[in-house]
BAFI-3210 file (N, C-alpha, C; in Angstrom, 3 decimals, decimal comma, padded with zeros to 6 digits):
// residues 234
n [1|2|3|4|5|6|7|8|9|10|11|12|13|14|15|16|17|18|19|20|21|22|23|24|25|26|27|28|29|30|31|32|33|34|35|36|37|38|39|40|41|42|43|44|45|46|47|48|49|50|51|52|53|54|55|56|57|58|59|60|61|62|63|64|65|66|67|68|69|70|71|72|73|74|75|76|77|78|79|80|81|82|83|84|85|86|87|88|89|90|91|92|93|94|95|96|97|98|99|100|101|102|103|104|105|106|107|108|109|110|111|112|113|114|115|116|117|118|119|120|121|122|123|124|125|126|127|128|129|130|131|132|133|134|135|136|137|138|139|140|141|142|143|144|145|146|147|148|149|150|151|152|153|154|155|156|157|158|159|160|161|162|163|164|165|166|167|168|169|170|171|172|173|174|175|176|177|178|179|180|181|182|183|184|185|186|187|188|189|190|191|192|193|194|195|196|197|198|199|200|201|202|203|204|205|206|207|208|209|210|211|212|213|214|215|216|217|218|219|220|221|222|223|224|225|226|227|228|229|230|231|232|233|234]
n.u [000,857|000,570|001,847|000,152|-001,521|-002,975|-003,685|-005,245|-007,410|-008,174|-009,156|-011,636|-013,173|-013,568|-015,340|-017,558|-018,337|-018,913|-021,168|-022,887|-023,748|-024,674|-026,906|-028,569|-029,281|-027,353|-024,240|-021,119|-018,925|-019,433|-018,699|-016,303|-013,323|-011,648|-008,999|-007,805|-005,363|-004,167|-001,855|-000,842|002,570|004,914|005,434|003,284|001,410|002,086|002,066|-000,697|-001,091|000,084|-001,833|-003,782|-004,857|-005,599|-006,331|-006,014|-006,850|-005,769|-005,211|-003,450|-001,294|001,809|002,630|001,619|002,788|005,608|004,938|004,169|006,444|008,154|006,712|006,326|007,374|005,019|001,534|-000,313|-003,574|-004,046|-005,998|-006,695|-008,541|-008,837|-009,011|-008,765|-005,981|-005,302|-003,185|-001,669|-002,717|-001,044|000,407|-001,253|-002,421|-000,980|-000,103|-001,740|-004,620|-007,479|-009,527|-011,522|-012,943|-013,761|-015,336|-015,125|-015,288|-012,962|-010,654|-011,187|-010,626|-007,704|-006,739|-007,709|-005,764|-003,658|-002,955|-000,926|-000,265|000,265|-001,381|-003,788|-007,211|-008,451|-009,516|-012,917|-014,289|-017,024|-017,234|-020,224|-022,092|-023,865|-024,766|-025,195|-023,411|-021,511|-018,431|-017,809|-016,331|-017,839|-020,535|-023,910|-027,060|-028,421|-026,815|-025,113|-025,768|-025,264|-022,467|-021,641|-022,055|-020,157|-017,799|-017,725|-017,173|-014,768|-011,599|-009,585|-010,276|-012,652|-015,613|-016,645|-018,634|-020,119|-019,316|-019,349|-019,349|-021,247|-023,415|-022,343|-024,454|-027,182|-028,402|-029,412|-031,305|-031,457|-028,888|-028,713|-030,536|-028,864|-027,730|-029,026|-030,034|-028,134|-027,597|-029,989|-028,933|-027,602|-028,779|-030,412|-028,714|-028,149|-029,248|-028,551|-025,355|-024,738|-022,204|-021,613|-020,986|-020,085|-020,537|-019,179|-019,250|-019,586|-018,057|-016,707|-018,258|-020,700|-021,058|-023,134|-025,421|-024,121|-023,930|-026,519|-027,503|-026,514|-023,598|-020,631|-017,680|-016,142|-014,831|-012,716|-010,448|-009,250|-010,383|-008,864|-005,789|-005,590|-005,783|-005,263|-002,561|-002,064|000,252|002,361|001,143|000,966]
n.v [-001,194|001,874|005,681|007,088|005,318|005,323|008,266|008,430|006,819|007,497|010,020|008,638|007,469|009,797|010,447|009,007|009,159|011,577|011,433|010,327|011,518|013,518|012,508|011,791|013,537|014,968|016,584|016,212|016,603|015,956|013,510|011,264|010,331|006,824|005,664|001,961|000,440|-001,546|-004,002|-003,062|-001,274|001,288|003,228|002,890|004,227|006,875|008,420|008,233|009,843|011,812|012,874|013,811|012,731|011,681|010,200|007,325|003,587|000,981|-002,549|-004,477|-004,524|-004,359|-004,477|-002,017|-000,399|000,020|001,027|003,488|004,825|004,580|006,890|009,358|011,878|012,695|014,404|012,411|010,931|008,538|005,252|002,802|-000,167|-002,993|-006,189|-006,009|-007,369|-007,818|-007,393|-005,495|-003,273|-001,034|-000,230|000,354|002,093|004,293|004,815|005,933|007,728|007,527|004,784|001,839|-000,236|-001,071|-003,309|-004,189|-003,724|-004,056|-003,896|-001,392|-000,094|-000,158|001,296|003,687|003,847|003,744|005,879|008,021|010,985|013,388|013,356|013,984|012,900|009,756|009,011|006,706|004,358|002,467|-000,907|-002,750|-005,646|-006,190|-008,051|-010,319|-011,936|-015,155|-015,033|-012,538|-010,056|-007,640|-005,823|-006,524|-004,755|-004,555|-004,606|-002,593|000,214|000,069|-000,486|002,077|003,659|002,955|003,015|006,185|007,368|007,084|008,482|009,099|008,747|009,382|008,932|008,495|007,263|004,481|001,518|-000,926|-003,875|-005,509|-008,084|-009,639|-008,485|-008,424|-006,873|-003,193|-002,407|-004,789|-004,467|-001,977|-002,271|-003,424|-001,339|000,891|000,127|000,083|003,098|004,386|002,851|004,409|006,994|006,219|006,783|008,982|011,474|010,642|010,400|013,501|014,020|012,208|011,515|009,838|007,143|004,737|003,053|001,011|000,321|-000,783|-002,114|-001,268|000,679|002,979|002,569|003,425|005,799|006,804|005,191|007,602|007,534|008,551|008,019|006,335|003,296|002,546|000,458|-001,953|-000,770|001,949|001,207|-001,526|-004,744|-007,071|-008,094|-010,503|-012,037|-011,196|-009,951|-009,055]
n.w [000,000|-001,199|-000,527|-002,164|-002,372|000,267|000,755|-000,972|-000,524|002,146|001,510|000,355|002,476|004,191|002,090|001,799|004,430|004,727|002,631|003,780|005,854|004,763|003,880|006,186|007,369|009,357|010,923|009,062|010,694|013,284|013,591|014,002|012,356|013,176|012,503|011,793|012,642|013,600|012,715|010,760|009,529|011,469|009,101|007,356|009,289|009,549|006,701|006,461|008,791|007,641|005,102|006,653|008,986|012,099|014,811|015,366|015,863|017,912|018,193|019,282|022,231|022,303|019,949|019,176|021,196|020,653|017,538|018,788|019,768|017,645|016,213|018,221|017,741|016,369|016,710|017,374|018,091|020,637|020,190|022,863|020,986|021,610|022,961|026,751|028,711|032,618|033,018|031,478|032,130|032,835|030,994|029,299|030,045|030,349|028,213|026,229|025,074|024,829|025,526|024,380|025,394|027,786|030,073|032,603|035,572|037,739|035,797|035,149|037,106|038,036|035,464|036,076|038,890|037,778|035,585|034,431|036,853|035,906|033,334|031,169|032,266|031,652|028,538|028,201|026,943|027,607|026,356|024,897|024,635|022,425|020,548|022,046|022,090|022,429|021,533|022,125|023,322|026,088|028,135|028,957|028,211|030,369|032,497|032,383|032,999|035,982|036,006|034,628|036,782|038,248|037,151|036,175|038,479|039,035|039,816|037,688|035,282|032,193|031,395|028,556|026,823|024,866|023,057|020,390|018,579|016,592|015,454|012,283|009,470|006,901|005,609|005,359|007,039|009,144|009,892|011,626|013,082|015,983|016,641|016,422|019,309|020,781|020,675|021,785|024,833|025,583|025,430|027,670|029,936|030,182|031,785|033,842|033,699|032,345|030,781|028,687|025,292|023,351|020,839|019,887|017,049|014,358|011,191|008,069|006,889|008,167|008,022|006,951|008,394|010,979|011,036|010,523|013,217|014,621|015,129|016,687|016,312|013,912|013,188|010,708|008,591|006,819|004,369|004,336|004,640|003,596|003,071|006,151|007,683|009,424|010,693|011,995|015,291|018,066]
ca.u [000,000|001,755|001,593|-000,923|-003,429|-003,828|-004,343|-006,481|-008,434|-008,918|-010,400|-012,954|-013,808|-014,377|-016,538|-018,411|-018,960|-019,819|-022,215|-024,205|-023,807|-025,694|-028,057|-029,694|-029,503|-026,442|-022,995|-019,887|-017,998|-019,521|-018,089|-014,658|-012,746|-010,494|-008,219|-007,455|-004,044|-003,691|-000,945|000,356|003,934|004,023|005,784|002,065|000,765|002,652|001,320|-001,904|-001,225|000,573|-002,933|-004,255|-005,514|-004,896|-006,974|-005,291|-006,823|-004,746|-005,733|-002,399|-000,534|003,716|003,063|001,278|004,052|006,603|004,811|004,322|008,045|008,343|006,156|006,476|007,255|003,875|000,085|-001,333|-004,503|-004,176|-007,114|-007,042|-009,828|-008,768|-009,466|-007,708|-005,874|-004,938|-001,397|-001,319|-003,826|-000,940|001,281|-002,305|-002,838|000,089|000,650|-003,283|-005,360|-008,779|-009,978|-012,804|-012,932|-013,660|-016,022|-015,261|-014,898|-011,384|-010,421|-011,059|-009,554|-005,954|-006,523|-007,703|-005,156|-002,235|-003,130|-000,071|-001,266|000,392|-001,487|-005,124|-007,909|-008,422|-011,104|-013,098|-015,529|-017,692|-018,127|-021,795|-021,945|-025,119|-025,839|-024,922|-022,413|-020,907|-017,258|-017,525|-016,304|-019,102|-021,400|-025,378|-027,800|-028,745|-025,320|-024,238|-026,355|-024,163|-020,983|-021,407|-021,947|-018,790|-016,424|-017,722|-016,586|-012,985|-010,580|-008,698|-010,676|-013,642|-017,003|-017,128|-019,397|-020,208|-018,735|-020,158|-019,557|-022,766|-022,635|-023,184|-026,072|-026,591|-029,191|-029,150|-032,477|-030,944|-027,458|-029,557|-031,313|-028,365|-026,884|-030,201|-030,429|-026,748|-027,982|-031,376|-028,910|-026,346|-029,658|-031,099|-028,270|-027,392|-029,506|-027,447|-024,154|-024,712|-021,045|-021,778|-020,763|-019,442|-020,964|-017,974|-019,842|-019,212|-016,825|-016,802|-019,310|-022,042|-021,258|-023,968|-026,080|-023,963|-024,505|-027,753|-027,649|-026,019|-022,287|-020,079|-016,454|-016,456|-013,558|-011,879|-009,383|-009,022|-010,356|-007,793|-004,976|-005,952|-005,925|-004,248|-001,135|-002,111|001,322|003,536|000,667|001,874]
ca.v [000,000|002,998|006,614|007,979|004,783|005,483|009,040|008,714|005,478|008,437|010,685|008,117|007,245|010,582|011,522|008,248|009,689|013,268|011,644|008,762|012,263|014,092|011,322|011,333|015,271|015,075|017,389|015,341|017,508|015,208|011,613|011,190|008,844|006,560|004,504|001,096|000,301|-002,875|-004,826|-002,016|-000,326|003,148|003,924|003,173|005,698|008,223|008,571|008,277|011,247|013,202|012,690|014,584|011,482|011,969|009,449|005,697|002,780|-000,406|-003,522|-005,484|-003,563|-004,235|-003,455|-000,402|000,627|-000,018|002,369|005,278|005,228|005,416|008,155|009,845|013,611|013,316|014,487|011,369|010,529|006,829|004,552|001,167|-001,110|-004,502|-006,848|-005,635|-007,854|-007,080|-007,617|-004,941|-002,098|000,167|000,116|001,396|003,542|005,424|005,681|006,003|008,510|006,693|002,952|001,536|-002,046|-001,654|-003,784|-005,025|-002,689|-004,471|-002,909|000,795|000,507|-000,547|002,323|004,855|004,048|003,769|006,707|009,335|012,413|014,681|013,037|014,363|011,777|008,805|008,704|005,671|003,973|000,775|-002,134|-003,189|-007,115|-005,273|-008,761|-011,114|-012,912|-015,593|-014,778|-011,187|-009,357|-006,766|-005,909|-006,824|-003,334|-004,851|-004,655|-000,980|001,027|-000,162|-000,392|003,040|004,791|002,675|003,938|007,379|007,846|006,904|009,924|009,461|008,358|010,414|008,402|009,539|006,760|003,087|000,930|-002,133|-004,579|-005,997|-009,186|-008,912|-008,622|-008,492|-005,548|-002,257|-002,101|-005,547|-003,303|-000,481|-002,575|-003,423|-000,040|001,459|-000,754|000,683|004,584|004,030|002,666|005,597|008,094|006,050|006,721|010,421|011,689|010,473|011,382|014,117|014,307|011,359|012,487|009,297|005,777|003,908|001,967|001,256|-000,653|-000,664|-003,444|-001,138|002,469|004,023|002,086|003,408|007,214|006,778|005,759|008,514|006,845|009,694|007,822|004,952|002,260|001,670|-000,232|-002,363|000,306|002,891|000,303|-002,357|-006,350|-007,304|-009,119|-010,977|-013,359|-010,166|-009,031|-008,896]
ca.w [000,000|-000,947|000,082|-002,487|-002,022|001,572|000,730|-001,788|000,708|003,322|000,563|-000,435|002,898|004,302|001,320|002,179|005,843|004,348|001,625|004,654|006,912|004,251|003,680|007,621|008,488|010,633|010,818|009,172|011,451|014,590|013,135|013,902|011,582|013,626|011,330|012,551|011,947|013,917|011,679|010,271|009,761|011,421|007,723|007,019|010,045|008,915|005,752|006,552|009,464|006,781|004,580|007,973|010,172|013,860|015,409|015,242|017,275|018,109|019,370|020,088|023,019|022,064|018,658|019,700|022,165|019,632|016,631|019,462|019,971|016,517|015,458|019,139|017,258|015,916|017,680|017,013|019,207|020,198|021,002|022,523|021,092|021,775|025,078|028,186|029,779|033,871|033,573|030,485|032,260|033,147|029,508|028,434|031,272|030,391|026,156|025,108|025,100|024,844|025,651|023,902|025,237|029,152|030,623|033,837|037,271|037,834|034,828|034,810|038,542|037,223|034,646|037,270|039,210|037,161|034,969|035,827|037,513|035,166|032,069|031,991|032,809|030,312|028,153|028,572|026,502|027,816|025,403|025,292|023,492|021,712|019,847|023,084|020,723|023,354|021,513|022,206|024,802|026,537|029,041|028,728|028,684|031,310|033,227|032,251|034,519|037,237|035,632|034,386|037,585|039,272|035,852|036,460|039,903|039,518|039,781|037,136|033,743|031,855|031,203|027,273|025,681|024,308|022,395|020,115|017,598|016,698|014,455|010,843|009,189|005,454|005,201|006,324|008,619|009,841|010,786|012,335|014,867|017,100|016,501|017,673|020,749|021,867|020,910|023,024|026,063|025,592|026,047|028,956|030,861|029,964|032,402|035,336|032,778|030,741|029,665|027,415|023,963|022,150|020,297|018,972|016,349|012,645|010,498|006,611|006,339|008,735|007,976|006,678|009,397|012,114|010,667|010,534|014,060|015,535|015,528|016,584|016,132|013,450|012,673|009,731|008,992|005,760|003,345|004,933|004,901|002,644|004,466|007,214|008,330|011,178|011,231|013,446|015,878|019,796]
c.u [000,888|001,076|000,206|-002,070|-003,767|-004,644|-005,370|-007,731|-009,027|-009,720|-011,424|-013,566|-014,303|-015,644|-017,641|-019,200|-019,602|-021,087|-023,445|-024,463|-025,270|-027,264|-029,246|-029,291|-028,310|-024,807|-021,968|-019,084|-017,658|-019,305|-016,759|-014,425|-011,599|-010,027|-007,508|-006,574|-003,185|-002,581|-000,468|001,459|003,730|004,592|004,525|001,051|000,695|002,816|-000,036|-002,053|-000,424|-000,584|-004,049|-004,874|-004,517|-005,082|-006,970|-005,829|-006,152|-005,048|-004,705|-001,289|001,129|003,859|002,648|002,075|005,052|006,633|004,506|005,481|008,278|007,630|005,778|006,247|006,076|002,703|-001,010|-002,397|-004,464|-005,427|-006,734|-008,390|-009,620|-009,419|-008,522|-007,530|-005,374|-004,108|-001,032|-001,840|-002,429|-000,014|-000,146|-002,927|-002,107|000,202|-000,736|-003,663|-007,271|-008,895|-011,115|-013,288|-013,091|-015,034|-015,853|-014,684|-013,206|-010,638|-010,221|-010,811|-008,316|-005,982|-006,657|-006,293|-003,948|-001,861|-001,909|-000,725|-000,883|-000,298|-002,851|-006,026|-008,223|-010,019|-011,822|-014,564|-015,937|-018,014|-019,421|-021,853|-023,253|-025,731|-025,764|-024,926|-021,661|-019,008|-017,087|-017,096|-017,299|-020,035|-022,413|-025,460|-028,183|-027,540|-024,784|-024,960|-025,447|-022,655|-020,300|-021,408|-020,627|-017,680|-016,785|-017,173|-014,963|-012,534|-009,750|-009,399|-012,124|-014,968|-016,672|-018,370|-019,861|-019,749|-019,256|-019,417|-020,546|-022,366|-023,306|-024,085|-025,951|-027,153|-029,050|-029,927|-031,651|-029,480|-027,746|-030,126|-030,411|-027,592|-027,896|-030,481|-029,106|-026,873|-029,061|-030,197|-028,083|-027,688|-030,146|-030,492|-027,550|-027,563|-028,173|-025,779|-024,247|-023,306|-020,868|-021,965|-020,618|-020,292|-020,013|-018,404|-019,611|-018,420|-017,085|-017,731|-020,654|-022,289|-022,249|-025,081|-026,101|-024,259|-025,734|-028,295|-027,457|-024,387|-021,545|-018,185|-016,558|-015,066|-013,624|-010,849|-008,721|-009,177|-009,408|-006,335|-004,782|-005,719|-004,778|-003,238|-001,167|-000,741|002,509|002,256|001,231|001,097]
c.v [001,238|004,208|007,208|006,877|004,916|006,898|009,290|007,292|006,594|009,547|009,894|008,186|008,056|011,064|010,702|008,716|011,045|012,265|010,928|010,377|013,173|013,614|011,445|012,634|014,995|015,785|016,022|015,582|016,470|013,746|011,720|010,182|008,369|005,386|003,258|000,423|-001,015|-003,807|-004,395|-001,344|000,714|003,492|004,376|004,655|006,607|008,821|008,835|009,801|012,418|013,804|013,417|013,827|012,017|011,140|007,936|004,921|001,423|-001,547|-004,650|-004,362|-003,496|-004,162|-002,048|000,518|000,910|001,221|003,726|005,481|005,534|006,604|009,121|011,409|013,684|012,984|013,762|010,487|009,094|006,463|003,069|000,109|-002,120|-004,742|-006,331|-007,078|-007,449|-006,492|-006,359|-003,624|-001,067|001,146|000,828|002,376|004,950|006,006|005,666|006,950|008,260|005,295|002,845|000,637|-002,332|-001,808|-004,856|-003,704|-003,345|-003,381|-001,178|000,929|000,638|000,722|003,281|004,925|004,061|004,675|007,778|010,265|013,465|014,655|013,846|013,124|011,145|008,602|007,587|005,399|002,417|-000,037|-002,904|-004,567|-007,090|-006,830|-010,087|-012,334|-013,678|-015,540|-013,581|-010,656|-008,538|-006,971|-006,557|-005,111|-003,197|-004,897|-002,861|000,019|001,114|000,296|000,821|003,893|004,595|003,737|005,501|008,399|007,473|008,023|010,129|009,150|009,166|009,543|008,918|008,793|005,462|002,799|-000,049|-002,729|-005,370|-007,503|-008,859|-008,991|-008,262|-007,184|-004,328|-002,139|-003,597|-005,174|-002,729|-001,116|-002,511|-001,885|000,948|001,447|000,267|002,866|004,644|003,487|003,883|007,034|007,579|006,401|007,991|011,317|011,960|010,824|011,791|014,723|013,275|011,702|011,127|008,066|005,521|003,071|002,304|001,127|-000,309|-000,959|-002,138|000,216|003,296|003,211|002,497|005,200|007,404|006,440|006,780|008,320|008,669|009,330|006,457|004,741|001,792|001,385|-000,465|-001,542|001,212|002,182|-001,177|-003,683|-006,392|-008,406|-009,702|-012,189|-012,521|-009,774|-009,786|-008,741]
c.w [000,000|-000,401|-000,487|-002,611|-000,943|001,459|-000,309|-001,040|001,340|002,720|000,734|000,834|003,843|003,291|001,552|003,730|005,170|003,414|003,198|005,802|006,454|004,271|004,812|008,378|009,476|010,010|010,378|010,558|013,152|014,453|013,300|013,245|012,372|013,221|012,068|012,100|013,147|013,029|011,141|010,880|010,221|010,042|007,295|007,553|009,087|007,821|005,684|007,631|008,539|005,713|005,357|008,600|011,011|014,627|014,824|016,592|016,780|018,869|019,911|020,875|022,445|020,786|018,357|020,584|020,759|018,189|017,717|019,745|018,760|015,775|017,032|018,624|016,589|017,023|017,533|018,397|018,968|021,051|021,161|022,503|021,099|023,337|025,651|028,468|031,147|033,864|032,451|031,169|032,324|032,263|028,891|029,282|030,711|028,662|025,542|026,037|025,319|025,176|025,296|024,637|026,346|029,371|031,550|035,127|037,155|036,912|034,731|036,269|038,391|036,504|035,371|037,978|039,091|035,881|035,555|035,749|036,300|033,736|032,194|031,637|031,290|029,652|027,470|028,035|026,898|026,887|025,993|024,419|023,235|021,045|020,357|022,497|022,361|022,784|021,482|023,378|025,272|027,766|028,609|029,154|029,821|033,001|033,499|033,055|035,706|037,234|035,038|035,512|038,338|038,553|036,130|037,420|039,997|038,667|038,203|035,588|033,660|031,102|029,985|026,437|025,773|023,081|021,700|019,032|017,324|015,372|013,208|010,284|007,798|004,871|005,943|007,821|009,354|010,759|011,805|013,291|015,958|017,765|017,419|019,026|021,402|021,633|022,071|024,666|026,258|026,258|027,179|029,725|031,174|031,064|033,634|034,808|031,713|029,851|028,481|026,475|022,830|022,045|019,342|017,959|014,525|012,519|009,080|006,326|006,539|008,753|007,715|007,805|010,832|012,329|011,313|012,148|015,144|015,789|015,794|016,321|015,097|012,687|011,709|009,278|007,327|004,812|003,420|004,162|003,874|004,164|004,926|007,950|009,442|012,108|012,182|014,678|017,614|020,904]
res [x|x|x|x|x|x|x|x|x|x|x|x|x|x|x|x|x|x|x|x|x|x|x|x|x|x|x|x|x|x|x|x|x|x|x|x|x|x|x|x|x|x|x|x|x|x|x|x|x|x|x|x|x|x|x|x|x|x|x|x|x|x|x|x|x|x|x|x|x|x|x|x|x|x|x|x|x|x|x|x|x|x|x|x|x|x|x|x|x|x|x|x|x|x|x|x|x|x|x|x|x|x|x|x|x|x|x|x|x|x|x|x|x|x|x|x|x|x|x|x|x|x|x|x|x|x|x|x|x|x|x|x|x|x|x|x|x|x|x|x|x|x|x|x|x|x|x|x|x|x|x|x|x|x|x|x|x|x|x|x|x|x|x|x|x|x|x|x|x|x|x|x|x|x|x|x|x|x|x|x|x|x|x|x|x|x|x|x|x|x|x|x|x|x|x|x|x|x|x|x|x|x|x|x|x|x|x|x|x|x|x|x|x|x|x|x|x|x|x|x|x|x|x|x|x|x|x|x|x|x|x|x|x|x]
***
């Protein structure tokens, strides 16, 4: 993948967010694109942030340490969306900026408390297992009520959202249901936090589905990047 197919990838697939933005009355402006560069070179990044991407999520931690050492001189917002494990909470406490992927109290304690003081507080999205897939990671809707008021109260991380992967579906209204289900729990619970701003949802496959529900950050990866190398990941 060279330099001018990524930047001409991140053309197409903003104009795809501006056209699905146009499509259902809503601001491009409020979709963040965050390019998922799991298996990729930072040579790759850094092309893609010279193309003006800022916002990179990573789901294997020591190849994600490894490209922020190498592209360190640049203001690249990192997210981690993979599984946590315990023994990892405080390498992602410290070199990310966001977490998509917490759902368990244990969890966003390790990150609370191994967040350094001088960083400012981590911003922390709950995975919801929206289509209660038994190989998914996630809460139940039925779970997050709770687990949102515990994550809220620790000192050091910032409530911003939900998170989902929903399983696939072949039609759009078939997309849009689970997507719906995780907008509908994001407003039930605004009330009690109205700094709730974000729905992590949407992939290539479900994009104009996740528009349409309200997605305010959506992952892509392969279109960006083309397919992925899964025989180095860490």
């Amino acid at each position: 993948m060279t330099a001018s197919h990524i930047a001409r990838n991140l053309s197409e697939v903003r104009q795809q967010i501006d056209t699905c933005c146009a499509q259902y009355q809503r601001n491009s402006a409020d979709v963040t694109l965050l390019a998922v560069s799991k298996t990729k070179p930072a040579e790759l990044l850094k092309e893609a942030y010279d193309a003006g991407q800022r916002d990179f999520g990573e789901n294997y931690l020591q190849e994600s340490l490894d490209k922020q050492q190498e592209l360190a001189d640049l203001d690249i917002i990192w997210h981690f969306i993979g599984p946590i494990q315990s023994n990892k909470t405080r390498a992602i406490a410290e070199n990310f900026h966001w977490v998509h992927s917490v759902d368990r109290l244990k969890v966003a304690r390790r990150l609370s408390e191994q967040r350094p003081t001088e960083l400012p507080p981590l911003n922390i999205c709950l995975q919801v297992n929206i289509s209660a897939e038994e190989s998914k990671s996630g809460i139940t809707i039925d779970e997050l009520p709770e687990l949102a008021r515990e994550v809220a109260a620790l000192p050091n991380l910032t409530l911003r959202g939900l998170m989902a992967i929903p399983a696939p579906a072949d039609t759009l209204e078939a997309q849009r249901e689970p997507l719906a289900a995780l907008r509908q729990a994001l407003e039930a619970i605004k009330d009690e936090h109205p700094q709730l701003d974000t729905l992590s949802m949407g992939m290539s496959g479900d994009l104009e589905a996740a528009i349409a529900e309200g997605s305010t950050m959506v992952r892509i990866g392969t279109a960006i990047f083309g397919a992925r190398d899964y025989s180095k990941q860490a």
